[in-house]
Steps between C-alpha positions, in 0.01 A plus 500: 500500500710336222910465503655663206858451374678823317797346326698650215625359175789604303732382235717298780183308669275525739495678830278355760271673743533219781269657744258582301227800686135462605265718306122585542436536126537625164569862585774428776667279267535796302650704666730267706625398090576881474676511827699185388610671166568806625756387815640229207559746268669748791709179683628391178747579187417246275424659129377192361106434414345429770096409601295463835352139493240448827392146531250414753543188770419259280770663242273642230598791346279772562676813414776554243668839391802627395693662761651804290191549208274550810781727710329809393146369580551361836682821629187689372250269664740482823459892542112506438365593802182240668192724557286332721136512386232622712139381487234689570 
């Protein structure tokens, strides 16, 4: 498990994800950063450009988007649903 950060940037700085959230991997990390936009997006007003910027613990950047260019997508791949795949 790895600590992520989900901050966002906009045109007045920098706001900080101080807690940071333990992931397993590459796919949770996705879809915690669409959780993140999506509750940012409905908690906030702001109208300004802004972008997710997750950093890792040892603060590298690992994912970087802009918040309302990707609006569209993340609501889409928030309402996929997760089929679970069954070998036989």
């Amino acid at each position: 498990m790895r600590t992520y950060f989900f901050n966002i940037r906009d045109d007045l700085g920098l706001i900080e994800d101080e807690d940071g959230i333990e992931l397993s991997g590459e796919v949770a990390l996705w879809l915690e950063a669409i959780r993140s936009v999506d509750e940012f997006v409905r908690d906030t007003s702001r109208c300004s450009p802004m972008r997710l910027e997750v950093t890792d613990s040892e603060g590298r950047t690992v994912l970087m988007t802009p918040v309302q260019a990707s609006l569209n997508t993340w609501r889409y791949l928030s309402n996929l649903a997760v089929v679970p795949l069954s070998l036989h």
